[in-house]
C-alpha positions as CSV (number, residue, x, y, z in Angstrom):
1,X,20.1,-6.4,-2.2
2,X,18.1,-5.5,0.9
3,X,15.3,-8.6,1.6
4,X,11.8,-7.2,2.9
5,X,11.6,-11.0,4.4
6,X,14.2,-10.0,6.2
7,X,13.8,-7.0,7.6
8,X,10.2,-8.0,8.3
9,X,11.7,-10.9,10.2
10,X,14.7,-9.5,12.0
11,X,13.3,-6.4,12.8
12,X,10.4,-6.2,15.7
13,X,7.3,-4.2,14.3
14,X,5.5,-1.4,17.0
15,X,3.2,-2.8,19.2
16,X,0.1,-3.9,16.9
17,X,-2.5,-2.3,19.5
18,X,0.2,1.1,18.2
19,X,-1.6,0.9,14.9
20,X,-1.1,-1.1,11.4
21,X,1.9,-1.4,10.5
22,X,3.5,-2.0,6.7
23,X,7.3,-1.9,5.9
24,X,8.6,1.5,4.0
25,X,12.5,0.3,3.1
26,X,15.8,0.9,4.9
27,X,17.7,3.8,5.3
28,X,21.4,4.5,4.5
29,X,22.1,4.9,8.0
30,X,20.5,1.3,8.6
31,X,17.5,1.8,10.3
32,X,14.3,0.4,8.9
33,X,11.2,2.5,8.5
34,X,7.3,1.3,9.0
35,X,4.4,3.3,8.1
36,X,1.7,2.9,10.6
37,X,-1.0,3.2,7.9
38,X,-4.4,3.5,10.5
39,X,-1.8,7.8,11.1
40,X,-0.9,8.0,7.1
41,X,-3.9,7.3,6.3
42,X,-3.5,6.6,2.6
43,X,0.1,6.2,1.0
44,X,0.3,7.6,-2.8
45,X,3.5,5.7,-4.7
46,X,4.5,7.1,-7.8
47,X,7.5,6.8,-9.8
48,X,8.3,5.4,-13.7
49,X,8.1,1.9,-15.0
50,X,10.7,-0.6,-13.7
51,X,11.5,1.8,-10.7
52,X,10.2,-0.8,-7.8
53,X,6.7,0.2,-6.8
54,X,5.5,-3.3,-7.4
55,X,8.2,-4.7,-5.6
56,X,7.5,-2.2,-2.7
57,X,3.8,-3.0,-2.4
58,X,4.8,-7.0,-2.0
59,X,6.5,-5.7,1.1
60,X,3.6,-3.9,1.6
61,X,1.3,-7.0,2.1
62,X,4.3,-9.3,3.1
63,X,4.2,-6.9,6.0
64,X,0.8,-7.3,7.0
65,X,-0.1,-10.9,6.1
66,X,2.8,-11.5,8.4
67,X,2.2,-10.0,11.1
68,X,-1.1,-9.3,11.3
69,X,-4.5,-11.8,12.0
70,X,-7.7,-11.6,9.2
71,X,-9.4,-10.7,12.1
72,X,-7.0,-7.1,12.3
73,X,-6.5,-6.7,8.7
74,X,-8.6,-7.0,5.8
75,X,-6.7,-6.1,2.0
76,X,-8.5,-5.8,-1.3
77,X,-6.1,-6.0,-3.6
78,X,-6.4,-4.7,-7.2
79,X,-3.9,-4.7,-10.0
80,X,-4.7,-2.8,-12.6
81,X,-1.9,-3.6,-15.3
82,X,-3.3,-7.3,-15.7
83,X,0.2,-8.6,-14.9
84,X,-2.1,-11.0,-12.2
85,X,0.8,-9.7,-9.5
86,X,-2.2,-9.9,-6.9
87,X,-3.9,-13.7,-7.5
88,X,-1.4,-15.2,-5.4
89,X,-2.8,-14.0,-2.4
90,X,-6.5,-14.7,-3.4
91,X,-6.6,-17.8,-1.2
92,X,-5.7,-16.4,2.1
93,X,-8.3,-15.1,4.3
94,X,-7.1,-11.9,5.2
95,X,-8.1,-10.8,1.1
96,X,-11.8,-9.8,0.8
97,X,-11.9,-9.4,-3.4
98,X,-10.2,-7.7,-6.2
99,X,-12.5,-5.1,-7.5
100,X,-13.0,-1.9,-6.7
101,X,-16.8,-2.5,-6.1
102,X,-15.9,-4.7,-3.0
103,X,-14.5,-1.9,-1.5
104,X,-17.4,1.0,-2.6
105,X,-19.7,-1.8,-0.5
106,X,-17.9,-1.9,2.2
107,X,-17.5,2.0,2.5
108,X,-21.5,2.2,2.2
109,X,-21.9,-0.6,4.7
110,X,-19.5,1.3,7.3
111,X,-20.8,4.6,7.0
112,X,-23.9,3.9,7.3
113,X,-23.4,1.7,10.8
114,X,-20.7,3.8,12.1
115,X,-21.0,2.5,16.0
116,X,-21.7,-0.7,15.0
117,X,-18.9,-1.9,12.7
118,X,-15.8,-4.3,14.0
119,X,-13.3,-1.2,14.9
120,X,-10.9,-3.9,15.0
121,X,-10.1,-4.9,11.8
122,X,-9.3,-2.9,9.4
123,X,-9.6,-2.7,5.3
124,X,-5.9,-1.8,3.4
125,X,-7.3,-1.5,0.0
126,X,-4.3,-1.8,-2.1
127,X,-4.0,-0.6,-6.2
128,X,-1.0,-1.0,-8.5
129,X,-1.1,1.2,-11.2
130,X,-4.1,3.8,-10.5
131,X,-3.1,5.6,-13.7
132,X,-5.1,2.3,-15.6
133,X,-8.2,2.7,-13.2
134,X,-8.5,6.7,-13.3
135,X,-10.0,6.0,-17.0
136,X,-13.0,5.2,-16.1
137,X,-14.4,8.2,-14.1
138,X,-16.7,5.8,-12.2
139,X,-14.1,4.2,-10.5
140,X,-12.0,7.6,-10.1
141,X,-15.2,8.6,-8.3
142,X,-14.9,5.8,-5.9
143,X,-11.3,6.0,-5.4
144,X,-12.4,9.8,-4.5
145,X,-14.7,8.5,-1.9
146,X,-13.1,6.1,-0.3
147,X,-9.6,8.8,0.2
148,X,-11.9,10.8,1.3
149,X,-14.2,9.1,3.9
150,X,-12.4,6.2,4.2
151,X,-10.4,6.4,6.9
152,X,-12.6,7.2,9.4
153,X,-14.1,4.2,9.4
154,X,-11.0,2.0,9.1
155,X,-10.7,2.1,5.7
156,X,-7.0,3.2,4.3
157,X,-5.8,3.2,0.5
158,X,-2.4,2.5,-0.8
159,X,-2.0,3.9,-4.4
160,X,0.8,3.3,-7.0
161,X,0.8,5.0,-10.7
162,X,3.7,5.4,-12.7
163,X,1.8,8.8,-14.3
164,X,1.8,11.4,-11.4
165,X,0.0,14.4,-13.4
166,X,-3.1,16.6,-12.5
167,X,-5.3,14.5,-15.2
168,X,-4.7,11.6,-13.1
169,X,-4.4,12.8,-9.6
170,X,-6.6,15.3,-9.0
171,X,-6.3,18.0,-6.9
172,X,-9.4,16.7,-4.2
173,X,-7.9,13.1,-4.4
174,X,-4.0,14.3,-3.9
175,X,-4.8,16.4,-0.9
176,X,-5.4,13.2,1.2
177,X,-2.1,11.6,0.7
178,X,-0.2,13.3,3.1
179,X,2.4,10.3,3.1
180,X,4.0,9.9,-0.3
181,X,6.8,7.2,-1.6
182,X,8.2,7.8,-5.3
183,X,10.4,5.8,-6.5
184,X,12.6,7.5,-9.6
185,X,10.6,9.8,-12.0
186,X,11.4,11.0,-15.2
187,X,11.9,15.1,-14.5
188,X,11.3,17.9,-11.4
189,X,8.5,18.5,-12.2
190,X,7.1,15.5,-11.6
191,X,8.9,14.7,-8.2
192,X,7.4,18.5,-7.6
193,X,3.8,17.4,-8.3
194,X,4.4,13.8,-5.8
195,X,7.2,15.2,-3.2
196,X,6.4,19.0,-3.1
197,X,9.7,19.3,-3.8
198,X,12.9,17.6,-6.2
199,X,14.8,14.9,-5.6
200,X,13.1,11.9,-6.7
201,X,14.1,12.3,-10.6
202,X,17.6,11.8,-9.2
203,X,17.1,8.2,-7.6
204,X,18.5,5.4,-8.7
205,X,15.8,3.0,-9.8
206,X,15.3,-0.7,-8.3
207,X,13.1,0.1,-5.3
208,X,15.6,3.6,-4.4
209,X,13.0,5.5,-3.0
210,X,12.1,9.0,-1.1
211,X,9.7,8.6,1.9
212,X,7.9,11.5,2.7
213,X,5.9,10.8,5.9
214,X,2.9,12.7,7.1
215,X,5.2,15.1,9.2
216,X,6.8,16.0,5.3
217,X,10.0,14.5,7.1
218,X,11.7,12.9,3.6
219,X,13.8,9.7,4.0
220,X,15.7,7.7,1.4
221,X,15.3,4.5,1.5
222,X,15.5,1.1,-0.3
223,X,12.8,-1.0,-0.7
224,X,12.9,-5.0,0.6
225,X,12.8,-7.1,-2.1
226,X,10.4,-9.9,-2.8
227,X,11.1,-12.8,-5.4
228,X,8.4,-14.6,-6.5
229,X,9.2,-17.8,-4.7
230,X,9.5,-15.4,-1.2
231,X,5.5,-14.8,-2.1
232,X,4.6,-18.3,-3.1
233,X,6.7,-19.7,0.2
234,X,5.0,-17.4,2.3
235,X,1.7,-17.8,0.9
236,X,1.5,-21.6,1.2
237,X,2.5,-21.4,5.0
238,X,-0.2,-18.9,5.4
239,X,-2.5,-21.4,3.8
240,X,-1.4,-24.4,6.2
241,X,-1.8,-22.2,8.7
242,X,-5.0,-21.1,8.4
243,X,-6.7,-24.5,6.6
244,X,-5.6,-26.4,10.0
245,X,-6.9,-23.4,12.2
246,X,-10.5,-24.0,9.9
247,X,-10.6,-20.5,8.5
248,X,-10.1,-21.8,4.6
């Protein structure tokens, strides 16, 4: 079992003023892989129940709670399957809110100041288990927008479902996740649909994963695993950290 503390620790992350940085997995071969998420600029993670997109978007955040100031990185963090995987985090200041509204406001606000907003800092807006959210069209209209128009004004989107179908992901939504992680899917067709290509219904399971970046290089790689007292642990120290330095 590979530990994303770990290889967050142990393994020196780009220079930040390089980008924003999250942790992919490791390779067979050894070497670790981050995303810089200001070039991706959205990451799409599909893959079946179980397979480890949860677990890979705790690295996710692990990576840039870490390593990053609230001052650099804002996250808004929304978990759609009600499994509260996300209210840990709720007392740190780099997390803004936990609806999806928080983040249409901020779009609005930062399109319509574009000189004037903190280039600085960006927003990771974070959702586990689009599939849930894509029901209301509403919110599928946001999610549209902020894909879209996002990411020119530092705001990126990281995106797991466990259905990757063209009811769910629509065409105009898919065509701005040039960087793509599935974990293991049930048939071709739908590692076809996520990957462009097969593979992914072959994995493993438990965090096994294909990295596509957005050079369509494709990387297998494990996931870093998180427990649940990694998160609380890290969490708390975050909370010290910041309470003494005045910003809770």
């Amino acid at each position: 079992m590979i530990k994303a503390r770990e290889l967050v620790n142990k393994n020196q992350l780009p220079k930040k003023e390089e980008g924003l940085y999250c942790l992919i997995g490791q390779a067979e071969n050894g070497a670790v892989h981050f995303c810089d998420i200001t070039a991706a600029p959205h990451i799409l993670v599909g893959g079946c129940t179980g397979t480890g997109k949860s677990v890979f978007l705790r690295g996710v955040i692990l990576s840039l709670i870490m390593n990053y100031t609230p001052d650099e990185v804002g996250l808004i963090l929304l978990d759609m399957k009600h499994h509260a995987e996300f209210v840990v985090y709720d007392d740190i200041p780099h997390v803004l809110g936990a609806e999806l509204e928080v983040a249409d406001k901020e779009l609005d606000s930062r399109l319509s100041s574009m000189n004037a907003y903190d280039k600085e800092k960006r927003i990771v807006v974070i959702i586990d288990e689009y599939a849930e959210l894509s029901r209301n069209e509403q919110d599928k209209k946001i999610v549209g927008k902020l894909v879209q128009c996002g990411h020119g004004v530092g705001i990126h989107v990281i995106m797991a479902t466990q259905r990757v179908a063209k009811d769910v992901i629509t065409a105009s939504i898919k065509e701005c996740f040039s960087t793509v992680v599935s974990c293991a899917v049930a048939e071709k067709r739908d590692s076809k649909f996520v990957l462009g290509k097969c593979g992914a219904e072959k994995l493993r399971g438990k965090g096994d994963m294909l990295y596509k970046d957005r050079g369509e290089n494709i990387t297998r790689v494990q996931t870093g695993y998180v427990g649940n007292s990694d998160v609380q642990d890290i969490v708390q120290a975050l909370k010290e950290k910041y309470k003494k330095a005045g910003q809770i």
